[in-house]
C-alpha positions as CSV (number, residue, x, y, z in Angstrom):
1,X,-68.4,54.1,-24.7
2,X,-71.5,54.6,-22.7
3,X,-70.2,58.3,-22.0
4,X,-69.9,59.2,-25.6
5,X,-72.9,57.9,-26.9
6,X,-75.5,59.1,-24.6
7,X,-73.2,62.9,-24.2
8,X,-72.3,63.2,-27.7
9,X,-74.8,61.2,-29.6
10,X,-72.4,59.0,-31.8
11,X,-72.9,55.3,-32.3
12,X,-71.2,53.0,-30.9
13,X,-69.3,51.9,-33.7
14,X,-68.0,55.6,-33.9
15,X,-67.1,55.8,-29.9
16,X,-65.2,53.0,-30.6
17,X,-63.1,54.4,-33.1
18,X,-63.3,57.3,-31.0
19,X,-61.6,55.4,-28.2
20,X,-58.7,53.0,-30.0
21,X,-61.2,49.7,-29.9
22,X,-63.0,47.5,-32.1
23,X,-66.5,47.2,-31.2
24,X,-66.5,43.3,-31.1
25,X,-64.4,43.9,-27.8
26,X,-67.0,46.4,-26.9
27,X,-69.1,43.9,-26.9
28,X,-67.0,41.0,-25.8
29,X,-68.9,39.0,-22.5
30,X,-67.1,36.3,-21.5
31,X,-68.8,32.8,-20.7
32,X,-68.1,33.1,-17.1
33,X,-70.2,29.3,-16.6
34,X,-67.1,27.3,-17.9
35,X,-65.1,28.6,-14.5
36,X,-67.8,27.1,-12.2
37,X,-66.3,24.0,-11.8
38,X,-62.9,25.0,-11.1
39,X,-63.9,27.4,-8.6
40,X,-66.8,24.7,-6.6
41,X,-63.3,22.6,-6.9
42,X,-61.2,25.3,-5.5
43,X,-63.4,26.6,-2.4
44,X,-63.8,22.7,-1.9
45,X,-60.0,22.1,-1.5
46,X,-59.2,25.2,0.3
47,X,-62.5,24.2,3.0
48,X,-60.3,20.6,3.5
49,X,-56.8,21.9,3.4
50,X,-57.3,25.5,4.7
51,X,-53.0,26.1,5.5
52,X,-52.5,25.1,1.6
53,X,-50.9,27.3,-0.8
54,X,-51.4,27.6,-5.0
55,X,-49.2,25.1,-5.5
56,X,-50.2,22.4,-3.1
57,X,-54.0,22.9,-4.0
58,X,-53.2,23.3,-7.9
59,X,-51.6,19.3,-6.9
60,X,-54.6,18.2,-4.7
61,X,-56.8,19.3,-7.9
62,X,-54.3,16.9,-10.4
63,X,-54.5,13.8,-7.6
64,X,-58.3,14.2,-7.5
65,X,-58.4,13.8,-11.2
66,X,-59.3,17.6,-12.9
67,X,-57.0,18.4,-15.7
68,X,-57.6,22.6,-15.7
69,X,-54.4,23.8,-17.1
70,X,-52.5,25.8,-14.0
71,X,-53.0,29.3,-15.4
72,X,-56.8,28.9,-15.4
73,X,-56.7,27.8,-12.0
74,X,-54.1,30.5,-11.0
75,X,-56.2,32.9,-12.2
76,X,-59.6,31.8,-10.2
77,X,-57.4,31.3,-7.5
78,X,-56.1,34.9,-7.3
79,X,-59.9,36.7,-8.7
80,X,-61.1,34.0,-4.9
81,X,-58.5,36.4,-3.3
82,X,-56.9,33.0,-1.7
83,X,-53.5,33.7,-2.4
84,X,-51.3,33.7,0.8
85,X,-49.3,36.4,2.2
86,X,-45.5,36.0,1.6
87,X,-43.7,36.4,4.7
88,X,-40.4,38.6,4.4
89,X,-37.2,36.4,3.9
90,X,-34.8,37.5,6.2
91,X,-31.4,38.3,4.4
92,X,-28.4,35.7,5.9
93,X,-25.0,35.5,4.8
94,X,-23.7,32.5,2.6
95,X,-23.7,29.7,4.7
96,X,-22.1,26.0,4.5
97,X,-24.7,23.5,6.3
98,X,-23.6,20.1,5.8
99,X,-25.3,18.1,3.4
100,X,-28.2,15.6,4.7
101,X,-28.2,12.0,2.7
102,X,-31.7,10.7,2.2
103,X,-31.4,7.2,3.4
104,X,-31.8,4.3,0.9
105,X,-34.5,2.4,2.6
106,X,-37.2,2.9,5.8
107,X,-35.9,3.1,9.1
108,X,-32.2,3.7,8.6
109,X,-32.3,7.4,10.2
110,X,-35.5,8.5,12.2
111,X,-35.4,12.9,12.8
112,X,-36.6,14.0,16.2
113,X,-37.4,17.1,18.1
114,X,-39.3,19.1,20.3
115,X,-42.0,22.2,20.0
116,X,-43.7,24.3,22.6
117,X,-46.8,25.6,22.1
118,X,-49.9,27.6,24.6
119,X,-53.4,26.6,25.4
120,X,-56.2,29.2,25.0
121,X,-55.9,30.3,28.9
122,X,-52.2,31.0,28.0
123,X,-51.0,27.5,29.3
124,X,-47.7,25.8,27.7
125,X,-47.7,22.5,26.5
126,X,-45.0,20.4,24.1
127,X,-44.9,18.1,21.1
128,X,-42.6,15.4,20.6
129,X,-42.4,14.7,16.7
130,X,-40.9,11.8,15.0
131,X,-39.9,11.7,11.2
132,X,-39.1,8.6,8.9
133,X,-35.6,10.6,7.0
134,X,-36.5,8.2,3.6
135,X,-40.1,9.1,3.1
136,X,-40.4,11.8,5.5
137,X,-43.2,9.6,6.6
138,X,-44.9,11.2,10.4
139,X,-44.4,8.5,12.7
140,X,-45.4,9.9,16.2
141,X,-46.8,13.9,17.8
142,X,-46.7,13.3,21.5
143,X,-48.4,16.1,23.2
144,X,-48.4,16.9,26.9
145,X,-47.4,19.7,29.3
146,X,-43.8,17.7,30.2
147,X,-42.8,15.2,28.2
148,X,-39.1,13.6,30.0
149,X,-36.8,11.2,28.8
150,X,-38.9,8.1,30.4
151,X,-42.1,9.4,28.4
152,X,-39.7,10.2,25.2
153,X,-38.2,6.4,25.3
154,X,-41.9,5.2,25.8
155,X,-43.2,7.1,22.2
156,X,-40.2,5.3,20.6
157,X,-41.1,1.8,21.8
158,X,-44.7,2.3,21.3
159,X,-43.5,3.1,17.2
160,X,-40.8,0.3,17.3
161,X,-43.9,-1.8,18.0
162,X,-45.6,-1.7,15.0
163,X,-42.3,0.1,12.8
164,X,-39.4,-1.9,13.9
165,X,-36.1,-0.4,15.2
166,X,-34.0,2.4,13.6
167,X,-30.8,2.1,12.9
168,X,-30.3,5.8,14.1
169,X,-31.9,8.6,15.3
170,X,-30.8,12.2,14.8
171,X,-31.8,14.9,17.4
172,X,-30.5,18.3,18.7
173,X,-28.6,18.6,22.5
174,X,-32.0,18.7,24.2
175,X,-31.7,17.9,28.3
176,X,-34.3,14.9,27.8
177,X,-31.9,13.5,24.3
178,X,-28.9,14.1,26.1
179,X,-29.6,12.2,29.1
180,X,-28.6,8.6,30.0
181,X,-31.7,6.8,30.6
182,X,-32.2,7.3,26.5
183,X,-28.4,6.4,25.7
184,X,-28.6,3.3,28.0
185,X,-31.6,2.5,26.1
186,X,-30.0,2.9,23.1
187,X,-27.1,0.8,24.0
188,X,-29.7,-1.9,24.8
189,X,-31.2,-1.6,21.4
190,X,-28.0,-1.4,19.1
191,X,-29.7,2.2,18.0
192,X,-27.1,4.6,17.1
193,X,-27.3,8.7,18.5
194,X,-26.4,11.4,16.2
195,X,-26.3,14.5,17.8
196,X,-26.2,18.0,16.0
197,X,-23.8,20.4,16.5
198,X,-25.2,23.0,18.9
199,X,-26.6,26.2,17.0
200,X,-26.9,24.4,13.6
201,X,-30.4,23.2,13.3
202,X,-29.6,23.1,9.6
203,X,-28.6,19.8,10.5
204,X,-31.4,18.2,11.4
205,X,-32.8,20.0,8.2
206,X,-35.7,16.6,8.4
207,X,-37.8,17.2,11.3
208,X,-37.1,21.2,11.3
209,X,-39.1,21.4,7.6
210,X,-41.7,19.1,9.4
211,X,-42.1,21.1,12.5
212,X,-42.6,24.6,10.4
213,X,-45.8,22.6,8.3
214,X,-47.2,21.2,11.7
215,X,-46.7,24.6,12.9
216,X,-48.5,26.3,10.1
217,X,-51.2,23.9,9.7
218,X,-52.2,22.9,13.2
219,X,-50.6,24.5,15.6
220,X,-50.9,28.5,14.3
221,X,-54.4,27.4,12.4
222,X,-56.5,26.7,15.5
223,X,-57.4,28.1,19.0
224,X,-57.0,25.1,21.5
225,X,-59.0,25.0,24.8
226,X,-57.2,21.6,26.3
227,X,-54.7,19.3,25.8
228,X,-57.3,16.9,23.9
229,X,-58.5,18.7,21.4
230,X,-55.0,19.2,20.5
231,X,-54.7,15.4,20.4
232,X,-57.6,15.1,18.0
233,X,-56.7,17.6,15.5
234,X,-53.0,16.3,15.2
235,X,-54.0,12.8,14.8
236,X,-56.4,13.0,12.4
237,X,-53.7,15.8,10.9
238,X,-51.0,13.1,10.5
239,X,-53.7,10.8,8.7
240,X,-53.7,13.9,6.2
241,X,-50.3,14.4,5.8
242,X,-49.1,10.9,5.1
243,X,-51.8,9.7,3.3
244,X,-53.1,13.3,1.3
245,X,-50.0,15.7,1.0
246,X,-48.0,15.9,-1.8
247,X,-44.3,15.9,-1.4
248,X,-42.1,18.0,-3.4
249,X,-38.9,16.1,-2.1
250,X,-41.0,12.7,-3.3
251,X,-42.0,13.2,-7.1
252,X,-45.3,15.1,-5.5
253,X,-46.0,11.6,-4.0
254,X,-47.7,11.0,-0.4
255,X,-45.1,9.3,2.6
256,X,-47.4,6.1,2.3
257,X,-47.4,6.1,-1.6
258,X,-43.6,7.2,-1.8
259,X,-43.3,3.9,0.6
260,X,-45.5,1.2,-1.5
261,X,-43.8,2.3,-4.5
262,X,-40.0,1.7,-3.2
263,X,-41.4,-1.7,-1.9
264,X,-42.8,-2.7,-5.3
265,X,-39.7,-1.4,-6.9
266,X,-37.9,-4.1,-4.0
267,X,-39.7,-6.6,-4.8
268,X,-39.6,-6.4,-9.0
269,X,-35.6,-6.3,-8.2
270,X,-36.1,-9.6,-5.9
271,X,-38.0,-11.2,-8.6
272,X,-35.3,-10.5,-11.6
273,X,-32.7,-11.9,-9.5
């Protein structure tokens, strides 16, 4: 519009014309001021969960009480240029995994597993994770260079402590969950072992979805220097996750809330009968 009227000498109602528009969208501005909030909330909520996606922020938003309908947001979110890369699917064929049951109540089923990570001077070190299958609840990340069957059985005991005992646990064929020092102290317990069939970590579907969010958050997020600053971030991590994260799995519900709202529902039931 500019163009025409200074090169040509028309008005601007004519360059309009000229071009297929109305001049009230020539002179549209938008009120820009109304967005503020929603992007000081945005750069807020990305700054405290920087691994998050649109959808978890666009539900850490909701549980921190703003009501911006999701295309607004979606919209800021993307002009922020926050959106996350999608990483490539890789194309399988059709498989059959046997179904997982969600257990009906806390400790029926407890998930484990191992990861392997390095420090920044290229060291390796492990994590031992622990998973609640009901409300998919963190209940332990041991990490150490080596981490046994001995120092596996004493993580368990130190949760049993304040959890109480499983009923089972579920794990792959891992040299330190295969050996007997943890089936004798099974035995001792009256703790079932379910073992996964080798290859099929589909199986242990839990702990696996677990380990990929630990990974993407923690372990892929930071550079560590040492062994404890890998302790720090993962504890106060696992505060996050059970207390802050919205589950899809759990009506967009935290572990903890997922857990006082099945023991209200408990004790309602207890009451009527």
């Amino acid at each position: 519009m500019n163009y025409l009227k200074q090169a040509h000498g028309v008005s601007i109602r004519r360059a309009c014309r000229i071009a297929g528009i109305s001049d009230s969208v020539y002179r549209y501005r938008p009120d820009t001021s109304r967005d503020e909030p929603v992007i000081a909330a945005l750069q807020s909520a990305t700054e405290r969960y920087p691994a998050y996606g649109f959808s978890k922020l666009f539900k850490v938003l909701r549980r921190w009480g703003h009501g911006w309908n999701h295309k607004r947001v979606h919209r800021l979110y993307c002009a922020l240029n926050l959106n996350k890369r999608r990483r490539g699917k890789k194309r399988l064929p059709t498989r059959n995994p046997e179904p997982l049951s969600v257990p009906a109540t806390v400790n029926r089923c407890w998930s484990m597993d191992f990861m392997s990570d390095s420090l920044f001077c290229g060291r390796r070190f492990r994590t031992f994770n622990v998973v609640d299958d009901f409300n998919r609840e963190v209940l332990a990340i041991e990490v150490d260079l080596n981490l046994p069957a001995p120092r596996v059985i004493r993580v368990l005991e130190r949760i049993i402590a304040w959890r109480g005992y499983s009923a089972k646990l579920r794990m792959d064929n891992g040299p330190e969950f295969i050996s007997i020092a943890l089936a004798d102290w099974a035995e001792q317990h009256g703790i079932a072992l379910e073992f996964i069939k080798p290859g099929t970590p589909t199986q242990n579907s839990y702990v696996e979805r677990f380990n990929r969010t630990y990974r993407d958050e923690i372990l892929n997020m930071y550079v560590f220097r040492n062994l404890t600053e890998v302790r720090e971030l993962t504890e106060s991590w696992m505060t996050e996750y059970n207390d802050e994260r919205p589950h899809d799995s759990l009506e967009d519900l935290t572990p903890w809330e997922y857990l006082a709202k099945h023991k209200r529902a408990e004790n309602s039931n207890q009451r009527c009968n």
